[in-house]
C-alpha positions, -999 to 999 in steps of 0.1 A, spaced: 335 -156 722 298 -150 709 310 -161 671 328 -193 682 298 -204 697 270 -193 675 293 -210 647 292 -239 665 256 -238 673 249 -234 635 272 -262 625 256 -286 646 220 -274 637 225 -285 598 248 -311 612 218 -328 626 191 -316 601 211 -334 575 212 -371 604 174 -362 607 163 -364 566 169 -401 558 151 -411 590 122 -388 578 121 -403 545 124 -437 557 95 -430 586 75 -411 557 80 -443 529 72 -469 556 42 -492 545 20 -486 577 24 -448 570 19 -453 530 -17 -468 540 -27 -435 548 -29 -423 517 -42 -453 498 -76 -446 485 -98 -447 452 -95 -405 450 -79 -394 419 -62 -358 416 -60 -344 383 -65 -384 373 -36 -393 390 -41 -416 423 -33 -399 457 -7 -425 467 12 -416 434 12 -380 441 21 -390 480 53 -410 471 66 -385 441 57 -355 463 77 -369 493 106 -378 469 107 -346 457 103 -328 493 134 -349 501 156 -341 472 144 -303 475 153 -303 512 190 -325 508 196 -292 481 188 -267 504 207 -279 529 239 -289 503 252 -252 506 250 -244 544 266 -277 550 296 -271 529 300 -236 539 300 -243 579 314 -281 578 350 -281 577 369 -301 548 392 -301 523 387 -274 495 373 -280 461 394 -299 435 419 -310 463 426 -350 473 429 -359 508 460 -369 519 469 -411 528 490 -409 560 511 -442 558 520 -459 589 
């Protein structure tokens, strides 16, 4: 009984990590929020609102890849290579 529900605990806490991610990166791309970080500082010569948007693009990517593989191994689907089948009717 503990393994049905600790599976379904887990499914539902990438489940919703994965819902979350877009509304982060919308929130953390929003103008009012970019404003933040517009300044005249340079890093390395490379303005901080340049590093702010690549390193949230990239934070965003890297966190949609790390949680790729828990999703696939705990969401249930069709296996790999297979086509889904069109019920008619």
């Amino acid at each position: 009984m503990t393994g049905v529900r600790d599976s379904g605990l887990r499914r539902r806490k990438y489940r919703d990590a994965a819902l979350v991610l877009p509304f982060a990166g919308v929130f953390l791309l929003m103008p009012p929020f970019i404003r933040i970080f517009v300044s005249e500082g340079n890093v390395a010569g490379i303005p901080t609102i340049i590093l702010y948007l690549f390193g949230v693009w990239f934070a965003l990517i890297l966190c949609a890849w790390l949680l790729a593989r828990p999703l696939r191994d705990v969401m249930p689907g069709e296996a790999e290579g297979s086509e889904p089948e069109i019920q008619e009717g």
